[in-house]
DOVEXKE-910293 format. One record per residue (C-alpha): x, z, y; residue number from 1. Coordinates in Angstrom, 1 decimal, always signed. Layout:
BEGIN
[[X,Z,Y],NUM]
...
END
This chain:
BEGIN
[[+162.2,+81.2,+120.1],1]
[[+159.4,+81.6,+122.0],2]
[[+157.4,+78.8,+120.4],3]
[[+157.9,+80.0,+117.0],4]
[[+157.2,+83.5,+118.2],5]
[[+153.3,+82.1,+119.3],6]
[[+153.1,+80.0,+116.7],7]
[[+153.5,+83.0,+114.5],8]
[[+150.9,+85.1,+116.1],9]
[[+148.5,+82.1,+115.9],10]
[[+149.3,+82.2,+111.8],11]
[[+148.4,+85.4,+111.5],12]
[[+145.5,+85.4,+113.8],13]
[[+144.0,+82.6,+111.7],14]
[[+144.7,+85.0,+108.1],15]
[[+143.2,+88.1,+109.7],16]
[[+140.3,+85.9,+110.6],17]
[[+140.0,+84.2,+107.2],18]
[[+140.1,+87.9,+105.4],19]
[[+137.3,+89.1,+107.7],20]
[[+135.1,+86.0,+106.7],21]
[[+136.1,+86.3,+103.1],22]
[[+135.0,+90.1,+103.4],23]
[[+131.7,+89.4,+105.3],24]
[[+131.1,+86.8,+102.7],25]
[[+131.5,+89.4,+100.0],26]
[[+129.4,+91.8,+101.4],27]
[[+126.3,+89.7,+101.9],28]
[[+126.8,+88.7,+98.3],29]
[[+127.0,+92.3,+96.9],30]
[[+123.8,+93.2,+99.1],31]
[[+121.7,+90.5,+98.2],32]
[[+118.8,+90.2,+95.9],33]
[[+119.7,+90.4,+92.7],34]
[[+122.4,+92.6,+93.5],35]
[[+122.0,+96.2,+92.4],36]
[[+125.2,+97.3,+94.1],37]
[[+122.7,+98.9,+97.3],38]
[[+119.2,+100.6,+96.9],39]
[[+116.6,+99.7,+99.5],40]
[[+115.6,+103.6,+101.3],41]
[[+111.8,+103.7,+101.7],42]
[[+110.6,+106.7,+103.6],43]
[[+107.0,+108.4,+102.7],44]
[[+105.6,+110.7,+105.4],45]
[[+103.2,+113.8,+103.9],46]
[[+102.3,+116.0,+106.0],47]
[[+101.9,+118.5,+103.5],48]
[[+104.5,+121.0,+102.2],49]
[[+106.1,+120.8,+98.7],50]
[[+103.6,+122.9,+96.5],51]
[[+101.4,+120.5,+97.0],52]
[[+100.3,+117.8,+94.2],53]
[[+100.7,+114.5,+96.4],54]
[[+104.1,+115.8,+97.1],55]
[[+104.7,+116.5,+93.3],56]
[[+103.4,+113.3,+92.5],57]
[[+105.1,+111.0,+95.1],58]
[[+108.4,+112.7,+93.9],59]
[[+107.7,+112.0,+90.7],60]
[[+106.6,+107.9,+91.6],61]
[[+110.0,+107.7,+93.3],62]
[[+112.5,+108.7,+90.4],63]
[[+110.6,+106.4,+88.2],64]
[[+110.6,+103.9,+90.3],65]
[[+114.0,+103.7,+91.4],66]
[[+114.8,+103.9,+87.6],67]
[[+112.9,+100.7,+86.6],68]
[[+113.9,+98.3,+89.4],69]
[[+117.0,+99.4,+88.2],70]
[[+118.3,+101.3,+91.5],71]
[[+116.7,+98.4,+94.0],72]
[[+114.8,+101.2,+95.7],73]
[[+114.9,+104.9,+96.5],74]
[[+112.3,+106.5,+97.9],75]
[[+112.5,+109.7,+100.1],76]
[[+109.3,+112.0,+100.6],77]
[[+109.4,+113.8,+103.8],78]
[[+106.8,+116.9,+103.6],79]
[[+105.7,+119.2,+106.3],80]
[[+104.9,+116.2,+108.8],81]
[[+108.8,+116.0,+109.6],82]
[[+108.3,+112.4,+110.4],83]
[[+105.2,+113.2,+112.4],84]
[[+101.4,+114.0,+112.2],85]
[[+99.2,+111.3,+110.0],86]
[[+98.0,+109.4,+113.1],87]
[[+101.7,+108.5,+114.2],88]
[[+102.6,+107.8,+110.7],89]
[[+100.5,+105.0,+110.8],90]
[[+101.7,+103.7,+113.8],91]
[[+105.6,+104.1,+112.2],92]
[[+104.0,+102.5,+108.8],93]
[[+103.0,+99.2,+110.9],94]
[[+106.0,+98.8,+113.0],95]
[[+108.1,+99.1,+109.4],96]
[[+109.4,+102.1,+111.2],97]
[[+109.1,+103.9,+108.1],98]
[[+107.6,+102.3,+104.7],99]
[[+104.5,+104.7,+103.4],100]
[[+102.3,+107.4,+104.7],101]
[[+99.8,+109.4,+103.0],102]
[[+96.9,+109.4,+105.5],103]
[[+93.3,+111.4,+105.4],104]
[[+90.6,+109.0,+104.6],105]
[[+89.0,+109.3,+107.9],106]
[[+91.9,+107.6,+110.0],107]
[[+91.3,+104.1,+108.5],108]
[[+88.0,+104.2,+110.0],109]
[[+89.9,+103.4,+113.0],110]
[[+90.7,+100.3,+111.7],111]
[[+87.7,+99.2,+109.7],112]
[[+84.5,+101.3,+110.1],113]
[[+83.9,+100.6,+106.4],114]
[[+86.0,+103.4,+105.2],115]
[[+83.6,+105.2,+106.3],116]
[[+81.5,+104.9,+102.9],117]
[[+83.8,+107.2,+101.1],118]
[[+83.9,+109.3,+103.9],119]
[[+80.1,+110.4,+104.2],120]
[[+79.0,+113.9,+102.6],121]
[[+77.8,+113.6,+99.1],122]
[[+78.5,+110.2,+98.8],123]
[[+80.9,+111.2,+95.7],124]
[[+79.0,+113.3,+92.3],125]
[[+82.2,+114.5,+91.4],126]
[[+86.1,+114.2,+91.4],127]
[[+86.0,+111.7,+88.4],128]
[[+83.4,+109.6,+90.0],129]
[[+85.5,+109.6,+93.0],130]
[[+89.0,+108.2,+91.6],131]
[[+86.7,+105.7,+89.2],132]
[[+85.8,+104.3,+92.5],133]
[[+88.5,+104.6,+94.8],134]
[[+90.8,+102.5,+92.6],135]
[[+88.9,+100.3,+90.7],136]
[[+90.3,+97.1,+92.6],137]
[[+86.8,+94.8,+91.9],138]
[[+85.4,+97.6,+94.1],139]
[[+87.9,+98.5,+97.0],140]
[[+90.3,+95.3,+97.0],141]
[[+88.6,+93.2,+100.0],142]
[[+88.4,+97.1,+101.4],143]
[[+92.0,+97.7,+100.9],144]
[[+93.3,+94.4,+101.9],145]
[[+91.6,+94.1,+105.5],146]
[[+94.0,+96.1,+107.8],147]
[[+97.0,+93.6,+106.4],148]
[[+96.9,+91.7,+109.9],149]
[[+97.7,+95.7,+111.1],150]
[[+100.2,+95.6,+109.4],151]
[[+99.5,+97.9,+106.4],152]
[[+98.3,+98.1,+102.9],153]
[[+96.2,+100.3,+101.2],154]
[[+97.9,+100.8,+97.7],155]
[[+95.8,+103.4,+96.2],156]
[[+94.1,+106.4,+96.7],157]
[[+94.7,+110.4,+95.8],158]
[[+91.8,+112.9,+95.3],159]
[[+92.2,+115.1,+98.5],160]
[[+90.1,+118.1,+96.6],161]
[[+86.5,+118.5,+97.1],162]
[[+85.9,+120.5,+101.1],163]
[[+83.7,+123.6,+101.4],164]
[[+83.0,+126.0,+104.0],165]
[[+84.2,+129.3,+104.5],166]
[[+83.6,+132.0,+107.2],167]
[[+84.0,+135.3,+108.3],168]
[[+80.5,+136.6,+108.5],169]
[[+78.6,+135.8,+105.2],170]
[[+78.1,+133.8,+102.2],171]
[[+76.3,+130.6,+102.4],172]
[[+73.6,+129.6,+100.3],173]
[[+71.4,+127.4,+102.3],174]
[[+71.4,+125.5,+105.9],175]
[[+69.6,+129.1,+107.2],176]
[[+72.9,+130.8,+106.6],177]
[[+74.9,+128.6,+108.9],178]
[[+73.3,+129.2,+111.7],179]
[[+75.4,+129.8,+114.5],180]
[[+78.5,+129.4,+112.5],181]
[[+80.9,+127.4,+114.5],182]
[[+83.0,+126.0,+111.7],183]
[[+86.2,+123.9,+112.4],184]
[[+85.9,+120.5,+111.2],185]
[[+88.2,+116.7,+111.1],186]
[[+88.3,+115.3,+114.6],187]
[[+85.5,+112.8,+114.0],188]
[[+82.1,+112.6,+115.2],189]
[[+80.4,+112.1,+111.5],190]
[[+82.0,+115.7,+110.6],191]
[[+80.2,+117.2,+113.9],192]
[[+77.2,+115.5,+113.2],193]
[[+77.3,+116.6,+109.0],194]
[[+77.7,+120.0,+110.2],195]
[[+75.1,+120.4,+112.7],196]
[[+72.7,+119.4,+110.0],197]
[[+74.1,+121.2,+107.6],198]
[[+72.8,+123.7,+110.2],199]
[[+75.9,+125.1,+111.9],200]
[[+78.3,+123.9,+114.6],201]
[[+80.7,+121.2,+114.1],202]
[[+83.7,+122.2,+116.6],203]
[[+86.7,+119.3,+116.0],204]
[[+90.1,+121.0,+115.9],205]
[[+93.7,+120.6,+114.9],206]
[[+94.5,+122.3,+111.7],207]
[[+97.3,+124.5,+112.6],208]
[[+94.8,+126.3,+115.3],209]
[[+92.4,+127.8,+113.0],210]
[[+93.9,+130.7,+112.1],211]
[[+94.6,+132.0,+115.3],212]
[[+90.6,+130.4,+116.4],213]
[[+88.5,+132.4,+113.5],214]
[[+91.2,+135.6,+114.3],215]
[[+89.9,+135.2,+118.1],216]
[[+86.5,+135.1,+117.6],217]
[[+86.8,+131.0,+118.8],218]
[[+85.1,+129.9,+115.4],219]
[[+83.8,+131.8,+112.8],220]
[[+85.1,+129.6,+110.2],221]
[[+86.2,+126.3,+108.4],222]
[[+86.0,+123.7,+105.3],223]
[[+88.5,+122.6,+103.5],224]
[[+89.5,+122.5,+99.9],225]
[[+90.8,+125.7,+98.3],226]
[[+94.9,+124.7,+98.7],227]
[[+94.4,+125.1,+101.8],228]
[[+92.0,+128.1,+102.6],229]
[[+94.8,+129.8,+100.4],230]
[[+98.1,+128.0,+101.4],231]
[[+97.1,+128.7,+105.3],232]
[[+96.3,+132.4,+104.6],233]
[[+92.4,+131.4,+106.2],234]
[[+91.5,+133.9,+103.1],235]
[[+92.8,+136.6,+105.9],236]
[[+90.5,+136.0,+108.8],237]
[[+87.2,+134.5,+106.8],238]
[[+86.9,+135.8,+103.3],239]
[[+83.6,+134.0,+102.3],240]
[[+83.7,+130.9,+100.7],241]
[[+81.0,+128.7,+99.3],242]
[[+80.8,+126.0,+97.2],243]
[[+78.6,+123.6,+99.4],244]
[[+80.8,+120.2,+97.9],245]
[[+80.0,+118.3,+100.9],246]
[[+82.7,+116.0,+101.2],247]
[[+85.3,+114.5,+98.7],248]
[[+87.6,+112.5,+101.3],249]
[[+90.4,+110.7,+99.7],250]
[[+93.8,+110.2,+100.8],251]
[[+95.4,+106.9,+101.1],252]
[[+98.9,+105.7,+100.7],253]
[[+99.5,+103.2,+103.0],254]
[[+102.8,+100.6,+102.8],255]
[[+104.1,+98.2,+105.3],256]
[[+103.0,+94.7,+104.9],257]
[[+105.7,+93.0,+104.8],258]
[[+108.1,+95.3,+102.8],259]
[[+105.5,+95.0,+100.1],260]
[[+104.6,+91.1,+100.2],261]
[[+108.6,+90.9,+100.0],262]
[[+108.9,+92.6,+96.9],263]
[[+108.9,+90.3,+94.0],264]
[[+105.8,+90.3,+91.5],265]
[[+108.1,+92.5,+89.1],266]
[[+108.8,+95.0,+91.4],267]
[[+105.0,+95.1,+92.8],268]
[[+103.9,+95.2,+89.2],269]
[[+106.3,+98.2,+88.0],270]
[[+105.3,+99.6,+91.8],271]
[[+101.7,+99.7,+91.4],272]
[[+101.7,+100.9,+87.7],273]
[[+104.1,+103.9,+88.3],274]
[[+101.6,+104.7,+91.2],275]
[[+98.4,+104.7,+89.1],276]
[[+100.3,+107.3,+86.5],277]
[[+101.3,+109.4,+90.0],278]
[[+97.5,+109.9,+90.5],279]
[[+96.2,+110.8,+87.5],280]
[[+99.4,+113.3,+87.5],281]
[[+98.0,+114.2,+90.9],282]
[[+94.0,+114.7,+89.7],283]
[[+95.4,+117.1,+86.6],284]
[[+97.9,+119.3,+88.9],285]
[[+95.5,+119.5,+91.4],286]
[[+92.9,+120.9,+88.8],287]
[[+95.7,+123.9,+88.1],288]
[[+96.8,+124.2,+91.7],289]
[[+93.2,+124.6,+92.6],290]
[[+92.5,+127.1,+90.3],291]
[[+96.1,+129.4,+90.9],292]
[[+94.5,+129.3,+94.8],293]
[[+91.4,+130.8,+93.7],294]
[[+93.1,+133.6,+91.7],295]
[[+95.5,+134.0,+94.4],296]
[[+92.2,+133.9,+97.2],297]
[[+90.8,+136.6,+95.1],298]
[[+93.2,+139.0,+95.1],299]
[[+93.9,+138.6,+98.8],300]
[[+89.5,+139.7,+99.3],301]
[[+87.8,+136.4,+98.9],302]
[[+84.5,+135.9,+97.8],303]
[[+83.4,+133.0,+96.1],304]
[[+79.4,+131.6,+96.1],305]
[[+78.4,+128.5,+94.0],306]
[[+75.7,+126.9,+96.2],307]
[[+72.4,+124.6,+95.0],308]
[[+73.7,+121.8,+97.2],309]
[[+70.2,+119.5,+96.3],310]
[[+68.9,+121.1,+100.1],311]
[[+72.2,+120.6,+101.8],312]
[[+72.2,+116.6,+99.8],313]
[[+68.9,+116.3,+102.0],314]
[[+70.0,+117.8,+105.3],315]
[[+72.2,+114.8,+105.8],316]
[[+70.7,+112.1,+104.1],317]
[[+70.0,+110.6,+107.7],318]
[[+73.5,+110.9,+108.4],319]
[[+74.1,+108.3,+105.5],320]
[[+71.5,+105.9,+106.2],321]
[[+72.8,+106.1,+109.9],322]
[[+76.3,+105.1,+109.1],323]
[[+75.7,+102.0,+106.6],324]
[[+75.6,+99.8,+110.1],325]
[[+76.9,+96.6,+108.0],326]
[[+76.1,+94.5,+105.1],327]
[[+79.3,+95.3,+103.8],328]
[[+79.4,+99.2,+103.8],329]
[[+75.7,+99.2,+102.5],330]
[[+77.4,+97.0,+99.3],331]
[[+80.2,+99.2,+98.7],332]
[[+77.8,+102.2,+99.1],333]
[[+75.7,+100.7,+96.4],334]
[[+78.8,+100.1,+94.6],335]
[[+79.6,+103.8,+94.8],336]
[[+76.4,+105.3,+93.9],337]
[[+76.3,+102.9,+90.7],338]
[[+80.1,+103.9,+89.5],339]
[[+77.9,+107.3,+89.2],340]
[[+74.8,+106.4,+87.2],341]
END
């Protein structure tokens, strides 16, 4: 009795066994490529809130996406720096931590100092020179391509508006009026050194501080683009604001390496096409969101100044010539100024 009893339990250890294997054996077939049973999550850090056109536009690149690798992938936008501030992002990019980031343009200096060419004031005649340049591939491919080993990929690039200065004590018209401004900038030392010739004082600082900085008496102002001025309420504490254009800094969307060398041509293909239509729906909503700040500015007491910019264009001329230190940024900043002739 007891022999048939264990050879029993042997027999049905052996079935439970074989229907584990069996469903394992399903499972890894219903998951695999070519399967469309499972989508593929690929988070996108912004640290931007929802108003804003990347966000609109990234949401937009998702659902068409998913749609035309037929479910393969679904990708989840996470605004208001929920998954951290741009210089982590990166860091979670390259680890595969998280797929995409949208970074500001200055970051990637950190990993080739030739970024730095669309970074420099002026260097851009307008917001359709800009995105002519900044993803034509015969100009920005070897660009683009050379933080792979870092992990990342540079995909493409949005227009991140066009930054001017604003503060609480007049309008500026020329480097004379910015004297003794101290006007919050990027944390990088090319923004200090732009604004001291520019003729005020370039003081580094996180964004979120302004406010409560210009409110203080800390800085007398800032530059940005006007979504921001407006969306931070800086239209509260520094109600002048002049056009002096001087930088055009795009934003990046960065991809892990690997997830995007594993995706086959097709899916590159659909990937990278549904992400040029995103930004050129990016450049047009911007133009209107830009425009529904100003009004918006304007009722709240701003005053807006167009600027000649031609003095200001020669102010930091030296800073340009100082920053071409290579072969290679001098090209692509010859490169740049012909895209414009």
């Amino acid at each position: 009795m007891r022999k048939t009893m264990k050879s029993f339990m042997i027999f049905v250890s052996a079935l439970l066994l074989l229907v584990i294997i069996s469903a394992c054996g399903d499972n890894t077939e219903t998951s695999g490529e070519g399967s469309n049973s499972s989508s593929e999550l690929l988070k996108v850090a912004f640290n931007q809130p929802e108003n804003h056109p990347q966000f609109k536009a990234m949401e937009s690149f998702g659902e068409k996406f998913s749609e035309l690798t037929d479910g393969k992938y679904e990708i989840e936008v996470s605004p208001n720096a929920l998954l951290g501030e741009q210089r982590e992002t990166i860091e979670l990019v390259q680890s595969g931590t998280i797929a995409m980031s949208i970074v500001g343009g200055s970051l990637m200096e950190n990993f080739n100092e030739d970024f730095a060419v669309f970074n420099l004031p002026y260097v851009f005649d307008s917001k359709e020179h800009q995105m002519a340049v900044v993803n034509d591939q015969e100009i920005v491919s070897d660009l683009y391509s050379s933080v792979e080993d870092e992990g990342m990929t540079v995909v493409g690039a949005f227009h991140g508006g066009v930054r001017n200065v604003y503060n609480n004590e007049r309008p500026v018209n020329t480097p004379e009026d910015m004297e003794g401004l101290k006007i919050r900038v990027m944390e990088s030392d090319t923004n200090v050194q732009m604004l001291e010739l520019m003729g005020g004082i370039g003081t580094p600082m996180g964004q979120g501080e302004v406010y409560t900085a210009i409110q203080s008496g800390v800085l007398e102002g800032g530059e940005n683009n006007e979504l921001i001025y407006n969306d931070l309420k800086h239209v509260e504490v520094a109600p002048y604001y002049s056009y002096t254009q001087h930088l055009m800094v795009p934003d990046y969307l960065i991809i892990n390496s690997d997830l995007f060398n594993g995706m086959s041509d097709e899916h590159k293909e659909i990937f990278m096409d549904e992400l040029s239509a995103a930004i050129d729906m990016e450049v047009k909503q911007f133009d209107e969101d830009v425009q529904a700040a100003k009004e918006a500015a304007e009722a709240e007491g701003a005053e807006f100044n167009d600027v000649d910019i031609s003095v200001f264009q020669s102010e930091v001329e030296p800073l340009i010539q100082e920053k071409l230190t290579s072969d290679t940024a001098q090209e692509l900043y010859e490169k740049v100024r012909e895209a414009a002739e």
